[in-house]
Backbone as CSV, one residue per row, in Angstrom:
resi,resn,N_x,N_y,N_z,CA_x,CA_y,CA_z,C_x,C_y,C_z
1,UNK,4.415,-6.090,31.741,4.650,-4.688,31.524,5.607,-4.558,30.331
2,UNK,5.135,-3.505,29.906,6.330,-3.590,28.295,6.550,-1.700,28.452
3,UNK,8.021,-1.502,28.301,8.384,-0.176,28.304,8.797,0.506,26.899
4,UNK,8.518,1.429,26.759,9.167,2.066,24.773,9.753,3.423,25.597
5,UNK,11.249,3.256,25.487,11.989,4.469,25.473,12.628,4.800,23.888
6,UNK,12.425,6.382,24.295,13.081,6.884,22.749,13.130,8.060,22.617
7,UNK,12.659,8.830,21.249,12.669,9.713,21.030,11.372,10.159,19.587
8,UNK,10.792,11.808,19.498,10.316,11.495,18.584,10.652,13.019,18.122
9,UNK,11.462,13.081,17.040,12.008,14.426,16.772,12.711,14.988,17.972
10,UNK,12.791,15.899,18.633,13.465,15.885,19.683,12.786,15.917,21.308
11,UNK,11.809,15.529,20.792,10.508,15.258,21.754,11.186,13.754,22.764
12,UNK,11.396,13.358,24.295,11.845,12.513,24.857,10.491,11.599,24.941
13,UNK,10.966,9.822,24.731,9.428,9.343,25.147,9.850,8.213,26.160
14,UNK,8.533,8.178,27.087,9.183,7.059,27.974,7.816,6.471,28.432
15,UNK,6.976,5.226,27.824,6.007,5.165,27.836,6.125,3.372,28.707
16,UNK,4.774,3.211,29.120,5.465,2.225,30.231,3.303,1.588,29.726
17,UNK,2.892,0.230,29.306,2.219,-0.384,29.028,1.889,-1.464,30.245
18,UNK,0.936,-1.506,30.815,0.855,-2.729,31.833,-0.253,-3.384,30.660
19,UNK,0.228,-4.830,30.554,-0.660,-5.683,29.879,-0.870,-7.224,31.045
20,UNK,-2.176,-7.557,30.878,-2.277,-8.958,31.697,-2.082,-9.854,30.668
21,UNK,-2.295,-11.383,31.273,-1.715,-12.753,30.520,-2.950,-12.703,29.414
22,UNK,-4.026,-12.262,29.496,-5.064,-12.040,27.779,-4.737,-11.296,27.153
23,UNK,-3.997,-9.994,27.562,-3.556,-8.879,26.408,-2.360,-9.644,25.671
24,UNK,-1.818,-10.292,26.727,-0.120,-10.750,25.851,-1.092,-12.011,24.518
25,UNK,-1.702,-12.807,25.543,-2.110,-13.712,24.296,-3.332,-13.350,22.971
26,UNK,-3.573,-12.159,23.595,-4.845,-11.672,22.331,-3.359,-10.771,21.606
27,UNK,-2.830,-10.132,22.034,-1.279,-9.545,21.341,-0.548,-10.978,19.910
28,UNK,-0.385,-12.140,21.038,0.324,-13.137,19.914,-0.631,-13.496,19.261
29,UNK,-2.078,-13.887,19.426,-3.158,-14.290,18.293,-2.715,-13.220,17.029
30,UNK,-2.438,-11.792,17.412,-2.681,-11.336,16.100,-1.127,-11.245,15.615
31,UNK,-0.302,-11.924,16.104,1.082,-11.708,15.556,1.567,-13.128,14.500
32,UNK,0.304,-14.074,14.855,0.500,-15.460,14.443,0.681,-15.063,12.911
33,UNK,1.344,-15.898,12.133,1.098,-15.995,11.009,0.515,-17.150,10.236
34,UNK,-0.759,-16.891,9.200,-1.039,-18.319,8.560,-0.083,-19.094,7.978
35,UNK,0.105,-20.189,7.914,0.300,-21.477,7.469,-0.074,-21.900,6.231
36,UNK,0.122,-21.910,5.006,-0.475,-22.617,4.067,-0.074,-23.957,4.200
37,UNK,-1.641,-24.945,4.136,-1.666,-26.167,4.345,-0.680,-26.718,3.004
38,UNK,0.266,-28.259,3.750,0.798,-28.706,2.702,0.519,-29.292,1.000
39,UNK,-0.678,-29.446,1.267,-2.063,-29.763,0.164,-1.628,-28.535,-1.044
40,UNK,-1.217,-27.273,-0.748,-1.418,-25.727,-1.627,0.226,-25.500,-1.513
41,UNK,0.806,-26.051,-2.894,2.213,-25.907,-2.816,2.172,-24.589,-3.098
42,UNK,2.538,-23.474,-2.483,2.780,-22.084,-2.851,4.021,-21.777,-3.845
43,UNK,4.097,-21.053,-4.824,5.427,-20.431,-5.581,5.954,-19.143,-5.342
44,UNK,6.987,-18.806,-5.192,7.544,-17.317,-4.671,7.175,-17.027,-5.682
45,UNK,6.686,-15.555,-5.222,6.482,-14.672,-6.667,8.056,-14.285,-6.936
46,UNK,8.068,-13.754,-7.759,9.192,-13.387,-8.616,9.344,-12.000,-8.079
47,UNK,10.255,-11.585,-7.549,10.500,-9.955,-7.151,10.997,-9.339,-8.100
48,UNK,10.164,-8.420,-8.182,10.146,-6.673,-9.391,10.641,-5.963,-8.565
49,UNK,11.576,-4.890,-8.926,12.141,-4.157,-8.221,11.834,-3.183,-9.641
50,UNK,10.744,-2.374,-8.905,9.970,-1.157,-9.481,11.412,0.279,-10.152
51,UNK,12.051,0.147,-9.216,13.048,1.408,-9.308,14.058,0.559,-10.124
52,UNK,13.903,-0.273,-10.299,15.006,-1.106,-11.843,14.896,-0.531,-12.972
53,UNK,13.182,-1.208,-13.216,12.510,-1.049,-14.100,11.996,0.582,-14.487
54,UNK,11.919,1.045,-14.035,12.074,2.744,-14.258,13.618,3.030,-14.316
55,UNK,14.292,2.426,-13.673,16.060,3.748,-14.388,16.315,2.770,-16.207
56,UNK,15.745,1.444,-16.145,15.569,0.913,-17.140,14.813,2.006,-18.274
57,UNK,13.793,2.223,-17.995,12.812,2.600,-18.837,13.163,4.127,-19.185
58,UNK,13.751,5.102,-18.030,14.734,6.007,-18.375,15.325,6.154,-19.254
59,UNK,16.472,5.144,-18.988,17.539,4.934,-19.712,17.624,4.884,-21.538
60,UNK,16.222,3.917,-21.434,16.228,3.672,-22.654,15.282,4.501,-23.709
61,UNK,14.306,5.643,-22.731,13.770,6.753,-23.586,15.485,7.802,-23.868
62,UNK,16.230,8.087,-23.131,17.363,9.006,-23.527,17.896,8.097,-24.616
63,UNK,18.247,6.882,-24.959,19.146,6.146,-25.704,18.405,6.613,-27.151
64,UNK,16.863,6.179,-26.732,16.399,6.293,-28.165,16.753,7.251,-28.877
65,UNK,16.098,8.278,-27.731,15.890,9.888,-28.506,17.368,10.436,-28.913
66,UNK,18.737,10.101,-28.318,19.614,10.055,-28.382,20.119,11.792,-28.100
67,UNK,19.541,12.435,-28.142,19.493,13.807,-27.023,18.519,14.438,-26.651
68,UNK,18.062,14.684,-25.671,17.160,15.739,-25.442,17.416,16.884,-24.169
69,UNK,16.530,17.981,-24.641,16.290,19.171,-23.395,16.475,18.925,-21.909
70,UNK,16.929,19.275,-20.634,16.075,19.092,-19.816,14.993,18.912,-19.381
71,UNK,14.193,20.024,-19.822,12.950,20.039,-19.794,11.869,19.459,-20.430
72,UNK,12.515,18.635,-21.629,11.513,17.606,-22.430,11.604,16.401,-21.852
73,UNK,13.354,16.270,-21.079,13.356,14.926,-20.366,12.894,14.642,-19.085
74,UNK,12.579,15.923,-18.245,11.866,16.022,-17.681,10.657,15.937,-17.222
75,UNK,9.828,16.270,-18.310,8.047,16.086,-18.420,8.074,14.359,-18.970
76,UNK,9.022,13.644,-19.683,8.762,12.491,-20.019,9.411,11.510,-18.788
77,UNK,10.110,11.631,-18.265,10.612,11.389,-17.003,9.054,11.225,-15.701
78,UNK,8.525,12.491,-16.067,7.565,12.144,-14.630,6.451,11.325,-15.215
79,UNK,6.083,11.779,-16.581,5.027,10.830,-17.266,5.267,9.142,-16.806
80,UNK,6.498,9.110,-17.502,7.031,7.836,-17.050,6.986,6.973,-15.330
81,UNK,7.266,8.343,-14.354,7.493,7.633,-13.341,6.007,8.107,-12.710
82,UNK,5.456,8.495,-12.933,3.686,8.823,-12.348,4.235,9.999,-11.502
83,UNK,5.224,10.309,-10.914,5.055,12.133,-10.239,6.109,13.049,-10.784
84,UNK,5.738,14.000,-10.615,7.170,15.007,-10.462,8.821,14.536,-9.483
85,UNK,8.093,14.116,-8.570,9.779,13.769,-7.623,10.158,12.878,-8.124
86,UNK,9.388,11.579,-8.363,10.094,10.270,-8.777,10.824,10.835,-10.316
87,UNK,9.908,11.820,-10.823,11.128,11.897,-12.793,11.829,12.993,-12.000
88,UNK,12.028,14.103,-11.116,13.440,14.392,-11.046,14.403,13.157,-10.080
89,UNK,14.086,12.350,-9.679,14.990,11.499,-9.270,15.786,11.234,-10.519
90,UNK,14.548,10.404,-10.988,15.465,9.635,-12.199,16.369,10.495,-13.158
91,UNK,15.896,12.184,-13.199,16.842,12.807,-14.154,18.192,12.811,-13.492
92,UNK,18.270,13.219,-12.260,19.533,13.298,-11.364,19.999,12.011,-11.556
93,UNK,19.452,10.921,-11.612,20.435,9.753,-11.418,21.135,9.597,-13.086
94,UNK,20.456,10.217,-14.166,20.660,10.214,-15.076,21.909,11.013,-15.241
95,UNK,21.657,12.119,-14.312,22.731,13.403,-15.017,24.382,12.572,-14.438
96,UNK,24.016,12.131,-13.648,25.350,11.267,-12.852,25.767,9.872,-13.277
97,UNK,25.262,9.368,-14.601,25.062,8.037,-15.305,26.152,8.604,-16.124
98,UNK,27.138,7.408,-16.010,28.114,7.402,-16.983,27.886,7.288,-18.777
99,UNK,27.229,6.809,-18.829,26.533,6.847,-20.182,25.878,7.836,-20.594
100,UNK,25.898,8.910,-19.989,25.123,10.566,-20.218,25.885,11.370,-20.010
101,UNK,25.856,12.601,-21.021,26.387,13.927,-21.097,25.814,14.784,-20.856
102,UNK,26.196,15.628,-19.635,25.241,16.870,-19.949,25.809,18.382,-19.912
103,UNK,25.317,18.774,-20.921,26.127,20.333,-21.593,25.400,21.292,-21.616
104,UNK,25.653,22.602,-21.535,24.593,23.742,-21.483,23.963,23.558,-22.912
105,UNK,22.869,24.048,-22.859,22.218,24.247,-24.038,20.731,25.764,-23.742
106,UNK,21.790,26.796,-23.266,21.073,27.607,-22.905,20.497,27.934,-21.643
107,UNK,18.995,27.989,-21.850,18.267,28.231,-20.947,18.870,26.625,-20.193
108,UNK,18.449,25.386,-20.919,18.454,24.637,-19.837,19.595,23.356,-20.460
109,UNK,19.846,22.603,-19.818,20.901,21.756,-20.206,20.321,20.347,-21.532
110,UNK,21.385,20.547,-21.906,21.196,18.654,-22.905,21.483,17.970,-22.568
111,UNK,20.676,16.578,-22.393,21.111,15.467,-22.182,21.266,14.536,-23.143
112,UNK,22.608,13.817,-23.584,23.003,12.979,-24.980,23.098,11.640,-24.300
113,UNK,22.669,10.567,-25.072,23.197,9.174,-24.532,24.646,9.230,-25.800
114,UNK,25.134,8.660,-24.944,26.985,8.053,-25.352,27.042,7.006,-24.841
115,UNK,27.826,6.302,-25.841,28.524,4.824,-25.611,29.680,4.640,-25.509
């Protein structure tokens, strides 16, 4: 028997599973993990950390341009990150980046890279 107490939003859950000795072992068959035989030396891939490489790639469209609009850094921001939320992330993390200024410039603010 396997029990799941909890919660789901503020919904109470209290769910109660009777499994026999084939459910538990058809359960661990699919929990097994393969083995690569010693024959196939495997190499770690190398971990990318996607959200690096975008405040990277950010970073270094403001450096170039060396000021721009909100709103120009904005549309190049989401181009860059494939949606709208991910380029206002990155502008916010921008506006709070010590290496960035940001000053009214009217309707909408400037953003300057500084060193």
């Amino acid at each position: 028997m396997l029990r799941i107490r909890g919660t789901i939003g503020d919904l109470p859950v209290d769910l109660t599973l009777e499994m026999d000795d084939g459910d538990w072992a058809q359960l661990g068959a699919q929990l097994q993990t393969v083995k690569p035989s010693s024959a196939e030396p495997v190499a770690p891939a190398a971990a990318v950390n996607q959200d690096d490489t975008l405040w990277q790639s950010a970073q270094d469209l403001l450096r170039k341009a060396g000021q721009m609009s909100g709103l120009e850094l904005a549309d190049q921001l989401e181009g860059l990150a494939g949606s709208a939320s991910a380029g206002k992330r990155l502008l916010v993390r921008l506006r709070h980046c010590a290496k960035v200024k940001v000053s009214s410039g009217g309707d909408t603010p400037l953003y300057s890279w500084v060193e």
